[in-house]
N, C-alpha and C positions, 0 to 999 in steps of 0.2 A: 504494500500500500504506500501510495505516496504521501505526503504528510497535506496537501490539498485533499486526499481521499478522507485524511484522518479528522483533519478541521471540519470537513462536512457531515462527517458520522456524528464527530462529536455533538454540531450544533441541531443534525435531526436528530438524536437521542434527550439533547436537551430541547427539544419543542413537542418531543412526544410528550416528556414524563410534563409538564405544563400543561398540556392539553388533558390529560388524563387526570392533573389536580384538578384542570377548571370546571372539568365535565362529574367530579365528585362532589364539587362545592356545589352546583349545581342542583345536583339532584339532592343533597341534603338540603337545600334550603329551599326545595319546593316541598319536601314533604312534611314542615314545618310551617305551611302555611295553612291561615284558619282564615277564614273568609268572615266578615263582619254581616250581620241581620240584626235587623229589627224584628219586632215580632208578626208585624201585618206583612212582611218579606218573606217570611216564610211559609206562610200557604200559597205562594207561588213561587216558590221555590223548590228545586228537585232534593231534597235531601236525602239521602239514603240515611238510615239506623247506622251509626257508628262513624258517621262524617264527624269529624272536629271543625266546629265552629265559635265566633264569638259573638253573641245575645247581649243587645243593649235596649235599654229604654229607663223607666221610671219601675220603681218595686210598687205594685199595686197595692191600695190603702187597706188595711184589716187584711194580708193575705198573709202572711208571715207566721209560722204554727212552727215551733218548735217540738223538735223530737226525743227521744232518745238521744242521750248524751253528746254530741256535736252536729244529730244532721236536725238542718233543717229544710223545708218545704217555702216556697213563696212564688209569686206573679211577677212576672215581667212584662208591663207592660206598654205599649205607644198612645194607649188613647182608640186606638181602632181594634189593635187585638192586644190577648196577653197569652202568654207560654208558660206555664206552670213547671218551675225549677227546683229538683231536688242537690242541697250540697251537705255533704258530711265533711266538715271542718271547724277550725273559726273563722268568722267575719270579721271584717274592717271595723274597727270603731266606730267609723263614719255611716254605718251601716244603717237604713231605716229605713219607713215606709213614705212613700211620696219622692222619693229621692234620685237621681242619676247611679247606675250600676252596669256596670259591664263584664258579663259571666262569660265561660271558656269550658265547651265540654265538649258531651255526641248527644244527641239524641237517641233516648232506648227504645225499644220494640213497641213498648207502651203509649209512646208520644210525648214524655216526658220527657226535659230535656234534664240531663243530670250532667252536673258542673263539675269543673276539680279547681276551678280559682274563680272567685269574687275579689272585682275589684268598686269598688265606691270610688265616688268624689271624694277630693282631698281637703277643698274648701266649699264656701258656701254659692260661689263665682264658678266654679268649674264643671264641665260638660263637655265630653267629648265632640267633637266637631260635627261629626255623623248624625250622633242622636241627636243635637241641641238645633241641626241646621230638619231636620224632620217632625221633632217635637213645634218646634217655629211654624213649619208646612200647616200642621193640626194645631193650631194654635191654645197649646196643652202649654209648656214650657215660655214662661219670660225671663229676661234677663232684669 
């Protein structure tokens, strides 16, 4: 091999193994992605049982039923629909009825959707962009 053979092997070995991180990063960070709903989004929306998604709106008033030792049950909802959310954990502080919350799970077999993170408003000002610019739409949410 001549050392023009050797400089060329080298630089297509190095654009392989580059191409083969890029196309890893890739697909790890598509399968980490959760798609944002509202709750009236998702009766038209195609969800399959076990899709991971993230459920925003307002926690509907009087729905909130505590259970057995960390889970609890509540409403999410836009003002047009609400999705009934079960989470076995703790909740945020900031946690309450009437309030902005943005859940992260799958929906089960049941139609339930069950969560593995809640997250609340941090202040009394704050509201994800998504929900506050749709809650505006249904003139449910003011600032």
């Amino acid at each position: 091999m001549t050392r023009k053979q050797k400089r060329l092997s080298i630089i297509a070995g190095a654009l392989a193994v580059l191409g083969c991180a890029t196309a890893l990063t890739f697909v790890a960070l598509g399968q980490k992605t959760s798609y944002f709903y509202m709750p009236a989004d998702i009766t038209t929306a195609n969800i399959q049982p076990g899709e991971r998604i993230r459920l925003g709106g307002l926690v509907e008033k009087g729905s909130v039923v505590r259970g057995q030792g960390t889970r609890v049950t509540f409403a999410v909802t836009d003002a047009a629909d609400s999705v009934h959310v079960t989470y076995d954990g703790i909740l945020p502080d900031l946690f309450r009825e009437e309030q902005g919350v943005v859940t992260e799970g799958v929906f089960g077999d049941d139609g339930t959707f069950v969560a593995d993170s809640v997250l609340a408003k941090h202040d009394e000002t704050y509201m994800p962009k998504d929900v506050a610019d749709r809650l505006k739409e249904q003139g449910v949410w003011q600032e």
